[in-house]
BAFI-3210 file (N, C-alpha, C; in Angstrom, 3 decimals, decimal comma, padded with zeros to 6 digits):
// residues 268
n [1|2|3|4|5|6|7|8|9|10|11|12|13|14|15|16|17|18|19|20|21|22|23|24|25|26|27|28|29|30|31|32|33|34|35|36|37|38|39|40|41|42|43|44|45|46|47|48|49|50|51|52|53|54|55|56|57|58|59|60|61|62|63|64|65|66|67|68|69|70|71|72|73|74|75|76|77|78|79|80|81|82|83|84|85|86|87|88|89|90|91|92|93|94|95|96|97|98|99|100|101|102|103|104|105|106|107|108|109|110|111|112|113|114|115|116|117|118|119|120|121|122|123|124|125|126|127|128|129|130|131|132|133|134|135|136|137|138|139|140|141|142|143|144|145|146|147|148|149|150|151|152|153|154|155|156|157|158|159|160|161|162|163|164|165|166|167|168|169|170|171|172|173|174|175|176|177|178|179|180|181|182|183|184|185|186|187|188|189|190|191|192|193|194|195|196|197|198|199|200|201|202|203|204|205|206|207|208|209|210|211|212|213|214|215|216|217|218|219|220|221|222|223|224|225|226|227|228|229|230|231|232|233|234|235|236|237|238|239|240|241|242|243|244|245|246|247|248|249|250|251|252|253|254|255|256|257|258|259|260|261|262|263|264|265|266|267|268]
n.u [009,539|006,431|003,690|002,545|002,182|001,021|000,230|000,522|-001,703|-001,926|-003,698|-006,839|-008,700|-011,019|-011,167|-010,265|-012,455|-012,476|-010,867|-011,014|-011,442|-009,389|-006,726|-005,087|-002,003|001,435|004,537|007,379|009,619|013,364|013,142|011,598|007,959|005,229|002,582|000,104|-001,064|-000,726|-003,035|-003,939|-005,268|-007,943|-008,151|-010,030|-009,007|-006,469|-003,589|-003,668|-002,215|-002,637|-002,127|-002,985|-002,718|-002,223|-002,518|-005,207|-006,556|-006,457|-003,940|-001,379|-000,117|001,082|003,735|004,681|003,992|005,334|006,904|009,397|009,151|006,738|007,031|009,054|007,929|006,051|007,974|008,805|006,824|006,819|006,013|005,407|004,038|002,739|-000,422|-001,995|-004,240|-004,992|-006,233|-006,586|-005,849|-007,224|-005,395|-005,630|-008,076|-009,707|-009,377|-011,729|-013,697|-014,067|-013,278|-010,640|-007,524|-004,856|-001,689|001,469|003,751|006,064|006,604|008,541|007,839|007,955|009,876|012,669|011,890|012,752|013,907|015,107|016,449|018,974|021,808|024,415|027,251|027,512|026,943|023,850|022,132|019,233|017,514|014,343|013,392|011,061|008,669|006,063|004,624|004,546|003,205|001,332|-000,023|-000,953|-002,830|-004,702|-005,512|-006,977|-009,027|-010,026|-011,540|-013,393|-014,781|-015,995|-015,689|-014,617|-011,717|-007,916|-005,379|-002,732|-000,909|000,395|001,834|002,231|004,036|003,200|004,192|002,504|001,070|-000,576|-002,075|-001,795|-000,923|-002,766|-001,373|001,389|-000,888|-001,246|001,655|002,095|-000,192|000,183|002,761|001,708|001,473|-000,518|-002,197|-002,431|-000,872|-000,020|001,520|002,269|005,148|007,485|006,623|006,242|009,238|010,565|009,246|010,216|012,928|013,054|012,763|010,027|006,858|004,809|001,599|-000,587|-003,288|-005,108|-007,673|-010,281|-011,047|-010,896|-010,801|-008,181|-006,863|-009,201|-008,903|-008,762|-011,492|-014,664|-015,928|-016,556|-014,972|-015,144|-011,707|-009,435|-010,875|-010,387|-012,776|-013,370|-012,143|-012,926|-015,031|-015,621|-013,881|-015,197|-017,718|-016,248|-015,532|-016,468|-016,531|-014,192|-012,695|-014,013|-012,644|-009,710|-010,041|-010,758|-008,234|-006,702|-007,739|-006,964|-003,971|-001,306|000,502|003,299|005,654|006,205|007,619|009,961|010,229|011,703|014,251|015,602|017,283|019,712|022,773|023,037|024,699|027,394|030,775|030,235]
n.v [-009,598|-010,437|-010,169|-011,570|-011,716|-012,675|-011,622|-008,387|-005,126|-001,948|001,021|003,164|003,997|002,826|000,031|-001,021|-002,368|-004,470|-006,276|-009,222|-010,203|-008,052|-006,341|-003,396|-002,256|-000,870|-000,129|000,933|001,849|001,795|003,943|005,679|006,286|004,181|005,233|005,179|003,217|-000,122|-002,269|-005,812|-009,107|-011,154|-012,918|-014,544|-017,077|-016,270|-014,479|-010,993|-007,615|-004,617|-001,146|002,135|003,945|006,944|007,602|007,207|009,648|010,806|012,375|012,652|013,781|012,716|012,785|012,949|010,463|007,870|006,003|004,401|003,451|002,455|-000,192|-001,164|-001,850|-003,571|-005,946|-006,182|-008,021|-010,316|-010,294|-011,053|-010,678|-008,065|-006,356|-003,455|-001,720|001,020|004,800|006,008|008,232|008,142|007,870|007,342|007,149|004,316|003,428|003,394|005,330|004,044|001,037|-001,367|-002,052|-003,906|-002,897|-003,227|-001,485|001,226|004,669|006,584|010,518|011,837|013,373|013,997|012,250|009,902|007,192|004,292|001,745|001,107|002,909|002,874|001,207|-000,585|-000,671|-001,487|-002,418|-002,896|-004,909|-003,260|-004,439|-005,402|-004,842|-005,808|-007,973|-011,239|-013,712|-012,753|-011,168|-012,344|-014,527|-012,391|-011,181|-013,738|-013,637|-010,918|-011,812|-014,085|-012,644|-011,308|-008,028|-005,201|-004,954|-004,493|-005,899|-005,070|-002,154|001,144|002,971|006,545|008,038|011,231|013,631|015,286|017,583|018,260|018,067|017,251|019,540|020,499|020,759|018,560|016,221|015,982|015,424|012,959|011,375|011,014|009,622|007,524|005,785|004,917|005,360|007,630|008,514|008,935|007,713|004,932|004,899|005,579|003,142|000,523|-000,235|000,248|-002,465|-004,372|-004,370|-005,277|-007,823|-008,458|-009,343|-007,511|-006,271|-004,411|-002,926|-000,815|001,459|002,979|006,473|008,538|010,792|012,275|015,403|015,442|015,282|012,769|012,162|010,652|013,406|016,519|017,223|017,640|018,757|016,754|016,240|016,204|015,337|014,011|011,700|010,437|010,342|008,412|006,278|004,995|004,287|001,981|000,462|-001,698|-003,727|-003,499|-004,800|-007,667|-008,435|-008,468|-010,023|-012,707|-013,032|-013,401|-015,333|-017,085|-017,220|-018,986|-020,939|-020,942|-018,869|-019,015|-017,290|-015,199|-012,848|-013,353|-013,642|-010,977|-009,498|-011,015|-011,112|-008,586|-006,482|-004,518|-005,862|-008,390]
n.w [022,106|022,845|021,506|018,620|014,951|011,693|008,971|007,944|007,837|006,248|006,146|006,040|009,190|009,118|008,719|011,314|012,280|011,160|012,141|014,406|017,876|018,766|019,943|021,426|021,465|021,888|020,037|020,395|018,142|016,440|014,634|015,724|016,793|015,406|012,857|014,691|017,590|017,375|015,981|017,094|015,891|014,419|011,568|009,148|010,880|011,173|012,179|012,669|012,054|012,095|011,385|011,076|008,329|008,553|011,077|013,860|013,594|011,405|010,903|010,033|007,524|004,174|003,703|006,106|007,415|009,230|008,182|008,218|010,700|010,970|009,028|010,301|012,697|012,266|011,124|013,819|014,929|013,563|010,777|007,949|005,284|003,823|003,162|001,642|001,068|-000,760|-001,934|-005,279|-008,207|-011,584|-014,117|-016,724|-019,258|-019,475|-016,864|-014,710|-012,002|-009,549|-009,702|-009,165|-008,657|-009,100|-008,301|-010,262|-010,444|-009,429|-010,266|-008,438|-007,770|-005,425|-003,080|-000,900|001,707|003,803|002,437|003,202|004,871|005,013|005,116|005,394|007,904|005,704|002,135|000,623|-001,877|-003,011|-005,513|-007,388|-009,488|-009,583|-007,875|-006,047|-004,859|-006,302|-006,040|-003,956|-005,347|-007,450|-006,368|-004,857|-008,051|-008,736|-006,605|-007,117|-009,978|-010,026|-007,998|-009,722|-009,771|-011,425|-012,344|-012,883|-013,745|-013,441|-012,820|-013,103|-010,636|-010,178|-007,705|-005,819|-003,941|-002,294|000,476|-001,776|-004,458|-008,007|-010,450|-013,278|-015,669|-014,943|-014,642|-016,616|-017,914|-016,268|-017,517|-020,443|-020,168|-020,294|-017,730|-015,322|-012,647|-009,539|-006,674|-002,777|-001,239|-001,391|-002,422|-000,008|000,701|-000,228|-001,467|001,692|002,760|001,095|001,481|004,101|003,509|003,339|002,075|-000,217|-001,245|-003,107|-002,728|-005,166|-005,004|-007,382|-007,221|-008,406|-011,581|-011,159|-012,109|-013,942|-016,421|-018,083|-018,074|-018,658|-020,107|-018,765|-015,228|-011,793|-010,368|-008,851|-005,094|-001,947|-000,241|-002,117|-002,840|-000,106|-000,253|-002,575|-001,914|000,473|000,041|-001,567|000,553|001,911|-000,056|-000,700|002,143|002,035|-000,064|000,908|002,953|001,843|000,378|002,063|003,453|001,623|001,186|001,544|004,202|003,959|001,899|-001,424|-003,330|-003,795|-002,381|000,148|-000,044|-001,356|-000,132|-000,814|-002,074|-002,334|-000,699|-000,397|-000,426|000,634]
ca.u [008,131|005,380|002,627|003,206|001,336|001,096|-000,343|-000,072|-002,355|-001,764|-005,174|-007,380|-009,198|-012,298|-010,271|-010,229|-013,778|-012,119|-010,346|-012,256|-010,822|-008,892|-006,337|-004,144|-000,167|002,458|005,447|008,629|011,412|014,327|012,737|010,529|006,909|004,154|001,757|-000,772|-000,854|-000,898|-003,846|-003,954|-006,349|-008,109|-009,038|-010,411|-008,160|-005,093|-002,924|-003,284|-001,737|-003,039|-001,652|-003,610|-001,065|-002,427|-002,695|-006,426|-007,178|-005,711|-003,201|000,069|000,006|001,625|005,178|005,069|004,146|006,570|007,178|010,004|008,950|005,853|007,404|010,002|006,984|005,237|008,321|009,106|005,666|007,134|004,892|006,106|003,077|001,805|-001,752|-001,628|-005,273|-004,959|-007,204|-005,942|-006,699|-007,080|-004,692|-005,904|-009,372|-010,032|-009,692|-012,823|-013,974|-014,610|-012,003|-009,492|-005,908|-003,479|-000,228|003,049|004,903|005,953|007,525|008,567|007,842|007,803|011,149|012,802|011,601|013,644|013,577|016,105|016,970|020,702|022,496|025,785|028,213|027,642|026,075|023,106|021,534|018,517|016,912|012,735|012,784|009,671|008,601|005,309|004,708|004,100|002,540|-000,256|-001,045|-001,753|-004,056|-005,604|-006,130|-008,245|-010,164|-011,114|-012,122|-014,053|-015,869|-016,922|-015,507|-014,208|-010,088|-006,861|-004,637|-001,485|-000,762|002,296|001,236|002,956|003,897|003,758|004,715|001,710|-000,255|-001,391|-003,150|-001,510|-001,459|-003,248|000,134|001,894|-001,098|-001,311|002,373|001,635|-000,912|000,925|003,922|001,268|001,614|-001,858|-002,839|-001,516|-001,381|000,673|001,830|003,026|006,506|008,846|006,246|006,796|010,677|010,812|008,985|011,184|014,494|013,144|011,785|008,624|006,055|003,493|000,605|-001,075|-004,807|-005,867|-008,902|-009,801|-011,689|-011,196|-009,691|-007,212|-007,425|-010,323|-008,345|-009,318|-012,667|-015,707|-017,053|-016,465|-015,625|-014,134|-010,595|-010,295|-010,781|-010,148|-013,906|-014,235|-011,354|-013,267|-017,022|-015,612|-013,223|-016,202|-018,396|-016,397|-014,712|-017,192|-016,279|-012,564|-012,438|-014,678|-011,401|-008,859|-010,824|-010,589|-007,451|-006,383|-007,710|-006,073|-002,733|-000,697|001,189|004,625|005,634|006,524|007,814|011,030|010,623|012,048|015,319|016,079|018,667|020,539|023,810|022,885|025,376|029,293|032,257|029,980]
ca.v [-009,205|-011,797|-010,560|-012,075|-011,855|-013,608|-010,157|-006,860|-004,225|-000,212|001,522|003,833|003,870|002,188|-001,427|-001,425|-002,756|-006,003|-007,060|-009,560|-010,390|-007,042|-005,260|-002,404|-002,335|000,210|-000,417|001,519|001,351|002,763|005,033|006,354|005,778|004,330|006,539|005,150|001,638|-001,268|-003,249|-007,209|-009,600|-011,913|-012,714|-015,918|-017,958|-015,902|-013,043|-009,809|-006,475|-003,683|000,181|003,437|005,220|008,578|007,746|007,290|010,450|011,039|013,664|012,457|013,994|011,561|013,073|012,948|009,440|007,596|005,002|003,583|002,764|001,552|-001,192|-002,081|-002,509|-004,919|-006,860|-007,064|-008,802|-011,297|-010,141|-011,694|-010,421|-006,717|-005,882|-002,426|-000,666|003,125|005,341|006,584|008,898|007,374|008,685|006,634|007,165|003,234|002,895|003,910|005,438|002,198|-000,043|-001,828|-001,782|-004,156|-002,476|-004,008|-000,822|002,585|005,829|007,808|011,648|012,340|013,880|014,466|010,706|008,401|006,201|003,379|001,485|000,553|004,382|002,689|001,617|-001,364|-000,449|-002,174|-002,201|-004,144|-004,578|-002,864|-004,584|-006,360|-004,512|-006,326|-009,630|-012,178|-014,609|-012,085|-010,580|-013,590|-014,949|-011,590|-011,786|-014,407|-013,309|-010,148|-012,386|-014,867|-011,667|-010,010|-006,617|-004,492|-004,640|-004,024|-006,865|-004,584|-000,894|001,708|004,092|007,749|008,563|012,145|014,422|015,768|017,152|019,098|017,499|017,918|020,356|020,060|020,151|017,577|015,140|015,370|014,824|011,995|010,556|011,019|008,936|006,314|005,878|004,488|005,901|008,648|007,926|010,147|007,237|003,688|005,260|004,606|002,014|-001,091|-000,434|-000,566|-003,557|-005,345|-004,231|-006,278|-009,397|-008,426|-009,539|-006,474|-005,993|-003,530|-002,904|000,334|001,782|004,449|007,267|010,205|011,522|013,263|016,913|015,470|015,476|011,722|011,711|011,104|014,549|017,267|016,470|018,654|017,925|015,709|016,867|015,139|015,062|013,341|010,898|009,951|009,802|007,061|005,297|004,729|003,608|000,737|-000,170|-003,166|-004,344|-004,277|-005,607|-008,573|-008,767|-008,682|-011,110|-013,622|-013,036|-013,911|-017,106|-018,448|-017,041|-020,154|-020,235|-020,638|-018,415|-019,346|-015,956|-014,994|-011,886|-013,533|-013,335|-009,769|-009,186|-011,680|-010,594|-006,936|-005,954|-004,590|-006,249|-009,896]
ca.w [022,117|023,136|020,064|016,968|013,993|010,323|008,160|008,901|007,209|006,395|005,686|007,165|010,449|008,875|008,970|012,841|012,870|010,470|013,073|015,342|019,052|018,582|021,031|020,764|021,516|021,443|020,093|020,121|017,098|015,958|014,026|016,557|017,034|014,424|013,278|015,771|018,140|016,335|016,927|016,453|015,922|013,727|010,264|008,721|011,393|010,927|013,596|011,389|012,409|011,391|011,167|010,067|008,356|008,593|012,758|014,292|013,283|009,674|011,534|009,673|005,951|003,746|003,671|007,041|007,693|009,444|007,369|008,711|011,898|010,681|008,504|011,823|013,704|011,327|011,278|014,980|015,261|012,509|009,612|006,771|004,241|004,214|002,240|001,694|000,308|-001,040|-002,443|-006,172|-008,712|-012,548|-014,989|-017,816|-019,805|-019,105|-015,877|-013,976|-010,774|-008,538|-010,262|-008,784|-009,605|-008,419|-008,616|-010,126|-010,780|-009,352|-010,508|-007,683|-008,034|-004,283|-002,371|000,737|002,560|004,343|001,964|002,755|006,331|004,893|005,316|005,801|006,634|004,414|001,176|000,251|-003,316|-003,287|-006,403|-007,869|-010,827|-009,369|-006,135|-005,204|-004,266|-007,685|-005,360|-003,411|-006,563|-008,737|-005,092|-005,558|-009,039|-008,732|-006,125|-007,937|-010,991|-009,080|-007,047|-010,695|-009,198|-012,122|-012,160|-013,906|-013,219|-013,360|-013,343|-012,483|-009,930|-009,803|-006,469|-005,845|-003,024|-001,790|000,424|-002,133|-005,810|-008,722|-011,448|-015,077|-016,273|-013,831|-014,365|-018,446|-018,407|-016,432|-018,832|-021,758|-020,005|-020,004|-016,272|-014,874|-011,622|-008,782|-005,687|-002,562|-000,316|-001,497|-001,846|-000,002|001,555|-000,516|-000,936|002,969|003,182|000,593|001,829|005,083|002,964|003,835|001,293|-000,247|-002,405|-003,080|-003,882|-005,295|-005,343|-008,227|-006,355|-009,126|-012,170|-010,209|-012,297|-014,700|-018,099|-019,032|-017,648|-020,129|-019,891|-017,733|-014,337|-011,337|-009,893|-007,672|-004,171|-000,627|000,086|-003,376|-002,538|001,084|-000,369|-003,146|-000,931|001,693|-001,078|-001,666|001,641|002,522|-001,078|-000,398|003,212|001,376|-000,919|001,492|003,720|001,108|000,116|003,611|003,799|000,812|001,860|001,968|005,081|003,388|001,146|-002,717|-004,064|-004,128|-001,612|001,150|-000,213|-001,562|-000,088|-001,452|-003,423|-002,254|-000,170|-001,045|000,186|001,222]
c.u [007,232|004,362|003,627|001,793|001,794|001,269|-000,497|-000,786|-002,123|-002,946|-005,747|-008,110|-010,789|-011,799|-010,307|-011,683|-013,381|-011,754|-011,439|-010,601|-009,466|-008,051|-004,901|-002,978|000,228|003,737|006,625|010,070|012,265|014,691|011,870|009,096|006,247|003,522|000,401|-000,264|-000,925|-001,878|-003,563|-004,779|-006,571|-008,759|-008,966|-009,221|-006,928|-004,743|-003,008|-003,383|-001,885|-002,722|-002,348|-002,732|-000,675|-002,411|-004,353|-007,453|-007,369|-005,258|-001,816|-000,318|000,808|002,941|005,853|004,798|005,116|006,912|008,026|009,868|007,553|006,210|008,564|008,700|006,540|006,595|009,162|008,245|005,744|006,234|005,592|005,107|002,223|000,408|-001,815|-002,810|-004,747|-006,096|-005,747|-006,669|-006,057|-006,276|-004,859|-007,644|-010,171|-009,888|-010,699|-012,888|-014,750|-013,566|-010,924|-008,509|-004,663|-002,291|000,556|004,308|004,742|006,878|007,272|008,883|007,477|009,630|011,052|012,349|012,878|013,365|014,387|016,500|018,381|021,361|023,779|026,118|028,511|026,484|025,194|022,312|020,217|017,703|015,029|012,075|011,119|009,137|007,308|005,367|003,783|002,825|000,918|-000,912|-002,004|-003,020|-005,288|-006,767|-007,427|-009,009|-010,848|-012,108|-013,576|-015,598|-016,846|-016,389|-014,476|-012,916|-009,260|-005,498|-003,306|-001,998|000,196|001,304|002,209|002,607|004,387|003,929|003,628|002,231|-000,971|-001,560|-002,092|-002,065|-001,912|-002,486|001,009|000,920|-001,292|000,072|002,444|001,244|-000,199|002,400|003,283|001,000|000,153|-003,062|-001,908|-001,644|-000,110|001,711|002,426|004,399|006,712|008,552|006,643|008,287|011,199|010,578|009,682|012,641|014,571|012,730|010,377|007,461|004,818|002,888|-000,407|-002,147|-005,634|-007,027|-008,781|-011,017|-012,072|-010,472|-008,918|-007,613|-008,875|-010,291|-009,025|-010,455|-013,460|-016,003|-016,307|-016,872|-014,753|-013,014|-010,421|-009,473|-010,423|-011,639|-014,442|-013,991|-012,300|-014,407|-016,557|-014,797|-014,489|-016,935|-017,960|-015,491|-015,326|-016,721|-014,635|-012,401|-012,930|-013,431|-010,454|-008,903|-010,229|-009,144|-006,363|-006,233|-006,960|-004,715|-001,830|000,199|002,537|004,313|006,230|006,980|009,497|011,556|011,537|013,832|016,076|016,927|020,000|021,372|023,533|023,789|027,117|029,981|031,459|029,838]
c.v [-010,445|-011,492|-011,263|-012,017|-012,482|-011,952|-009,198|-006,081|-002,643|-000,121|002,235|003,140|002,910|000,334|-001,687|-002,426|-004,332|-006,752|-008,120|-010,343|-009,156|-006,800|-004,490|-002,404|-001,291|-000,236|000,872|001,146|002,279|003,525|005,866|005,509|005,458|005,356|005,920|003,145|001,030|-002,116|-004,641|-008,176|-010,965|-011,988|-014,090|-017,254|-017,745|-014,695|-012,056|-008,416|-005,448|-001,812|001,670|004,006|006,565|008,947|007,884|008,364|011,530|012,447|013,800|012,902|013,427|012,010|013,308|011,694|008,707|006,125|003,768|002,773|002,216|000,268|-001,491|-002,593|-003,759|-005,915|-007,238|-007,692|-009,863|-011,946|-010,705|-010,819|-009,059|-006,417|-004,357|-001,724|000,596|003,496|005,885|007,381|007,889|008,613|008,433|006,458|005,505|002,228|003,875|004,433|003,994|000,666|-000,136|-001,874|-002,331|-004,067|-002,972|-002,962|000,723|003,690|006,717|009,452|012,704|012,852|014,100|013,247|010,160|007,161|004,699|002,688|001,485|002,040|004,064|001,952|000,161|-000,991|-001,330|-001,786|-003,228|-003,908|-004,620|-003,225|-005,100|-006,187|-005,059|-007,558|-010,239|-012,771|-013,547|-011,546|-011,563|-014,306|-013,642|-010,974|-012,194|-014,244|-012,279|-011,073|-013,126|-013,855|-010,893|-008,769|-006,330|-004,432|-004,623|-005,021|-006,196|-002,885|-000,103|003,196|005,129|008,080|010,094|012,627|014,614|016,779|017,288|018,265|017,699|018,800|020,105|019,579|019,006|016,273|015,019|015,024|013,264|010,668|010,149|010,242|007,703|005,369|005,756|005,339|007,006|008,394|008,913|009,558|005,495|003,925|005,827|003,144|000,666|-001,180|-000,580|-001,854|-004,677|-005,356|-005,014|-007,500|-009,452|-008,122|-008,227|-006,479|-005,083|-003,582|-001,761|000,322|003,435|005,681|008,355|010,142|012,621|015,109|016,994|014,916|014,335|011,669|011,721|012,434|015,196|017,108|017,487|018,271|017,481|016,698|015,893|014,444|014,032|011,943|010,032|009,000|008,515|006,005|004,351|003,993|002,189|000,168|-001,564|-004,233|-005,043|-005,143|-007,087|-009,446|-009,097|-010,090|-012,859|-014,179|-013,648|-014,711|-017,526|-017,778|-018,151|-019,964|-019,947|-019,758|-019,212|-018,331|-016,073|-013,677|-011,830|-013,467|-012,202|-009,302|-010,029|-011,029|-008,891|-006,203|-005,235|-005,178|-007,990|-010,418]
c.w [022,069|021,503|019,477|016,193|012,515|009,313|008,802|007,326|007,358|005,651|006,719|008,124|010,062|009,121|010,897|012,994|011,817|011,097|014,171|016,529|019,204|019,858|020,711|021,380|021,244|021,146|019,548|019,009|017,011|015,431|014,478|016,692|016,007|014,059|014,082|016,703|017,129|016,888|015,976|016,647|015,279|012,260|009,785|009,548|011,482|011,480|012,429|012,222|011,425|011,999|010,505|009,742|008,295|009,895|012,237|013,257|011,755|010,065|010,978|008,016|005,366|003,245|005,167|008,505|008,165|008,910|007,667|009,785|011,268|010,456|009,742|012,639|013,312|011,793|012,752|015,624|014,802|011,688|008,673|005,491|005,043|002,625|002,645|000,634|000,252|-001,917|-003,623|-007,061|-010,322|-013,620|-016,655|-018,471|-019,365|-017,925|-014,774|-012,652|-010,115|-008,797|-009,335|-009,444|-009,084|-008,760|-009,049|-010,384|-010,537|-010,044|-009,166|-007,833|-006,685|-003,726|-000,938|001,845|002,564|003,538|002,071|004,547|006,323|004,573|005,279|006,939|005,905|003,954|000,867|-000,799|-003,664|-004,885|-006,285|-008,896|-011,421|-008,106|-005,394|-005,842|-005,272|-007,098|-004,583|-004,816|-007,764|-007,527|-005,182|-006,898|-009,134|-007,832|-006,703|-009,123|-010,535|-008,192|-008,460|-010,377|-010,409|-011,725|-013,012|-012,875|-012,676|-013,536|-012,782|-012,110|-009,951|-008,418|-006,083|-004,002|-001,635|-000,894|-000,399|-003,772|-006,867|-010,252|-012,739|-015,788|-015,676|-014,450|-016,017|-018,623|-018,363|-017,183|-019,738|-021,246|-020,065|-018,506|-015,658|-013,981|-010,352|-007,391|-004,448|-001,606|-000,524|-001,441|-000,291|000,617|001,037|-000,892|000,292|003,138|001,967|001,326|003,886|005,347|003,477|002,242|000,403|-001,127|-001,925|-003,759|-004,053|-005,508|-006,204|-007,954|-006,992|-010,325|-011,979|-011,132|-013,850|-016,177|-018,647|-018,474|-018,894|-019,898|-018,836|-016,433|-013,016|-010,743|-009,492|-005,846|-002,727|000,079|-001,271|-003,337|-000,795|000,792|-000,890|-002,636|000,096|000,989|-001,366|-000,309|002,218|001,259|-000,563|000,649|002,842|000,904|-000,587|002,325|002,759|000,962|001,501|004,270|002,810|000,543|001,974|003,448|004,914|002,293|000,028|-003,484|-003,709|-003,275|-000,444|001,473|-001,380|-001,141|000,055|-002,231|-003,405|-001,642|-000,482|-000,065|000,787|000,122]
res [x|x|x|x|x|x|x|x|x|x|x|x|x|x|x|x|x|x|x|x|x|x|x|x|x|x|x|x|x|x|x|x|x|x|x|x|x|x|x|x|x|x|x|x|x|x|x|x|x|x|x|x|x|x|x|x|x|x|x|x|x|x|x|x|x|x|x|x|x|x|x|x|x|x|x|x|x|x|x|x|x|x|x|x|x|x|x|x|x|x|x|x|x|x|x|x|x|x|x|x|x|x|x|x|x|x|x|x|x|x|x|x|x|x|x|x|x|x|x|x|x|x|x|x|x|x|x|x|x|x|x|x|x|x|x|x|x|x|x|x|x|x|x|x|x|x|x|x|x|x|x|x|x|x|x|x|x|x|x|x|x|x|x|x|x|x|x|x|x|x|x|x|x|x|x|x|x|x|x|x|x|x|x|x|x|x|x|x|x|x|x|x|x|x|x|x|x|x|x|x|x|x|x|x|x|x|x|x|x|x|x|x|x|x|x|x|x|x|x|x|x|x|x|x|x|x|x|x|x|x|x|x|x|x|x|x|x|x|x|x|x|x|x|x|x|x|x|x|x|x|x|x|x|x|x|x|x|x|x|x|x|x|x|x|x|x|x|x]
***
């Protein structure tokens, strides 16, 4: 394949307009199709590939994302580093609507995904003990700090099932596990993109108290129109964030992602 790119990006359809010198591609994997072209472009001097992962039109419901081929695509462009915005809901009285939340830890509570490229027939065991990227998050970090923008250096997202919200009960157990934020779509995304040394961080945004419980005050559940309005609200903020984050990217990496699957395999 002639593209190439440095960064690829998953996020909605609002990100197309980040791109500057833009054009769109199709690429075919072995998992089938993306969920839309891949367009590629520019950002502060650097190739960045970018993916809606709902497709154009937010037509893929997030258990039916294709995940796999997404993350093949990224890396037959030879992405090394994926930035990966989501919208979340807050599970925790102290973390706010508008807050950022850069991820370091998931519980998966979703089923039924392809979650894994290595099926056989050599076993592969990679290890989660540390599933996003040390190095983007501490560059991130400090750009939130630096920007003033309200954040939570760390937090452990629950990944549920979807499409559908969860229940009162579901999100107070949640809580009470201590468990941060909810979110319907990072699984199985940043275990793909490790299990192909592909770099990820993740930068939530907190959009709702998913069914209300920790909110100050009475607040109503959270809805998909509630999830859009406060996403939109801060999307000039984030792209700001990412932007940054972009330029001071080193071009080598310094992390330790690049070799995950080191010592993972049986019988090598």
């Amino acid at each position: 394949m002639k593209e190439k790119a440095e960064i690829g990006i998953f996020g909605g359809s609002g990100f197309y307009s980040f791109l500057e010198n833009k054009k769109e591609i199709k690429i075919e994997t072995p998992y089938g199709s993306p969920s839309d072209l891949v367009a590629i472009g520019e950002v502060k001097g650097k190739k960045v590939a970018f993916i809606p992962r709902h497709g154009k039109l937010h037509q893929l419901p997030p258990h039916k994302v294709p995940y796999k081929a997404n993350l093949w695509a990224m890396k037959s462009l030879g992405i090394k580093r994926i930035i990966s915005p989501t919208a979340v809901g807050s599970l925790q009285p102290h973390i706010k609507v508008g807050d950022f939340v850069l991820t370091d830890q998931f519980v998966n509570m979703s089923s039924g995904r392809d979650t894994t490229f290595y099926d056989g027939p050599i076993t592969t065991h990679i290890s989660t003990a540390e599933p996003y990227c040390p190095e983007m998050r501490e560059i991130a970090n400090k750009v939130l700090k630096e920007l003033k923008i309200p954040y939570h250096p760390k937090g452990t997202v629950v990944v549920i099932q979807g499409p559908r919200f969860s229940t009162r009960a579901e999100s107070e157990w949640f809580t009470k596990n201590g468990w941060d934020i909810i979110n319907m779509t990072q699984f199985p995304e940043v275990v793909l993109a490790r299990e192909l040394e592909i770099c990820y961080l993740n930068i939530s945004v907190v959009t709702d108290y998913d069914v209300g419980i920790v909110a100050d005050g009475y607040v109503e559940p959270v809805t998909q129109e509630i999830v859009v309005e406060k996403f939109t609200e801060n999307i000039d903020k984030l792209k700001n964030v990412i932007k940054l984050i972009i330029e001071r990217l080193p071009r080598e990496r310094h992390c330790s992602c690049d070799q995950a699957l080191k010592g993972t395999r049986v019988g090598e």
